[in-house]
C-alpha positions as CSV (number, residue, x, y, z in Angstrom):
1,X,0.0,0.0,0.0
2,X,1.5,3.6,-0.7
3,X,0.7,6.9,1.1
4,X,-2.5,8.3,-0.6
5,X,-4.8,5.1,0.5
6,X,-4.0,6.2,3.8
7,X,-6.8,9.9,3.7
8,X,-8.7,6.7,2.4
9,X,-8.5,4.4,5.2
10,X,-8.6,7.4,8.1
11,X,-12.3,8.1,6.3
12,X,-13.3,4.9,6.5
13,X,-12.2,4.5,10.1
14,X,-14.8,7.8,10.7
15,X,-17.4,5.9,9.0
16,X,-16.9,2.9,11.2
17,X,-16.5,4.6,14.3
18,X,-20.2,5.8,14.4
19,X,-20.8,2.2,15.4
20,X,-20.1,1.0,18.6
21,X,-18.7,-2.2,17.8
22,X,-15.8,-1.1,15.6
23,X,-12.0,-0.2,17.6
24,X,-9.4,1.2,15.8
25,X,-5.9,0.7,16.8
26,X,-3.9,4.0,15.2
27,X,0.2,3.8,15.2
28,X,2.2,6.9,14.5
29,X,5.5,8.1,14.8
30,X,4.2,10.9,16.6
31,X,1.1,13.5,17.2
32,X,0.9,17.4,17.4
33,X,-1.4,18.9,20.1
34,X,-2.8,22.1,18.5
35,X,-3.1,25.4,20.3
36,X,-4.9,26.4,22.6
37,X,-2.8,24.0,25.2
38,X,-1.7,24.4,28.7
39,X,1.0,21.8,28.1
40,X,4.8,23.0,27.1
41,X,5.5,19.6,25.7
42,X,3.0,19.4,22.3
43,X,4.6,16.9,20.5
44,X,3.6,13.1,22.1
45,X,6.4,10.3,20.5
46,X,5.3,7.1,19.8
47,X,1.6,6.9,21.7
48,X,-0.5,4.5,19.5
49,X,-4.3,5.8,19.5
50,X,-6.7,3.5,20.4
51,X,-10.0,4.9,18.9
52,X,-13.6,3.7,19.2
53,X,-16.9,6.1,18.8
54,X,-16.6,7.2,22.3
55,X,-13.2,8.7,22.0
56,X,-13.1,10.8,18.4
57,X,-14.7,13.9,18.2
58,X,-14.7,16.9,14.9
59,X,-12.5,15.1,12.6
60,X,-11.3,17.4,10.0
61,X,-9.4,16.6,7.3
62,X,-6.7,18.6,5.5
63,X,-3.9,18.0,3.0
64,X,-1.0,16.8,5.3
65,X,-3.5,14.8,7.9
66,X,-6.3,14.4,9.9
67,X,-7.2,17.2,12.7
68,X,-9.5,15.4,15.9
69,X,-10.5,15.9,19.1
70,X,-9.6,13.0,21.4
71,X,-9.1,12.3,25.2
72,X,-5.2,12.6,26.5
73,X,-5.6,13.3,30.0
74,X,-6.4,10.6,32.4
75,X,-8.9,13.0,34.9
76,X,-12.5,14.2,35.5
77,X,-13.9,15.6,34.6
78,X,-12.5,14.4,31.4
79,X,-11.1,17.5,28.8
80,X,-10.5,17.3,24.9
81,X,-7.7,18.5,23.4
82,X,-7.6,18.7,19.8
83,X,-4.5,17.1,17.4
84,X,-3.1,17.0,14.7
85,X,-2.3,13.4,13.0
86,X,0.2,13.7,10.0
87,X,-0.8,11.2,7.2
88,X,3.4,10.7,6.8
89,X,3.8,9.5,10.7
90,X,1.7,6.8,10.6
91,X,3.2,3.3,10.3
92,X,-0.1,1.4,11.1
93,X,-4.0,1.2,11.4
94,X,-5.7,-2.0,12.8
95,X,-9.3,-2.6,12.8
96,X,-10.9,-4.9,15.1
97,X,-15.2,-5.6,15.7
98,X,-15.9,-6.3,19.4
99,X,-17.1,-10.0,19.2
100,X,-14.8,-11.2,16.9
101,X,-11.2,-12.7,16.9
102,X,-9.4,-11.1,14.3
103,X,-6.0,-12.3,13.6
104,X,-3.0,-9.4,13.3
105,X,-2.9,-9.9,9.4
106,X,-6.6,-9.6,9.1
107,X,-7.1,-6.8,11.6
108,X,-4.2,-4.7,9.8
109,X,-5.5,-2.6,7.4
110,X,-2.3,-0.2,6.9
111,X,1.5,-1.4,7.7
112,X,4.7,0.3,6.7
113,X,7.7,-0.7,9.2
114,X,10.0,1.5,7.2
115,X,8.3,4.8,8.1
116,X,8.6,3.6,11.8
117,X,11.0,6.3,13.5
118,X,12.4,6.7,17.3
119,X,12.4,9.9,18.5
120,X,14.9,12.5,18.2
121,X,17.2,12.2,21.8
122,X,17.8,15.6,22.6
């Protein structure tokens, strides 16, 4: 699979995720939180998202990713923060339907090992 069916998959996943049965498992290299944060560190390395239609809010679309409102902080009451997923960061995207045992092949919808990157040690 090459970059452009990933926009494809990501709207699929949206689609899905109005159901309560469907879980997505989202790996990227990394995530931008988008202003306006309290936090000084906005950049989160290597944190796969684990998405269901409980946890994805105002998905937006644009050319270099997908823009969402998700859950980071573990507290109540509970507070969205909105990020910014580049389509280039992620190495992976798993579907799995609550009920069913899904192998890892058949689950996998998206895999590229070779975009996978560590962080930068600074």
């Amino acid at each position: 699979m090459n970059q452009t069916t990933i926009p494809a998959i990501l709207h699929q996943m949206v689609t899905d995720l109005q159901k309560p049965e469907y879980y997505y498992w989202l790996y990227n290299n990394y995530f931008d939180i988008q202003p306006p944060t309290d936090r000084e560190i906005t950049r989160w390395w290597q944190a796969p998202l684990f998405l269901d239609y409980d946890s994805i809010w105002n998905t937006e679309f644009v050319n270099d990713g997908m823009l969402c409102d998700v859950i980071l902080k573990n507290q109540l009451p509970a507070q969205r923060e909105r990020i910014k997923i580049g389509y280039d960061q992620i190495y992976g995207i798993s579907r799995f339907i609550k009920g069913q045992h899904l192998s890892e092949s058949d689950s996998q919808l998206y895999h590229d090992s070779s975009k996978l990157k560590m962080p930068p040690i600074q």
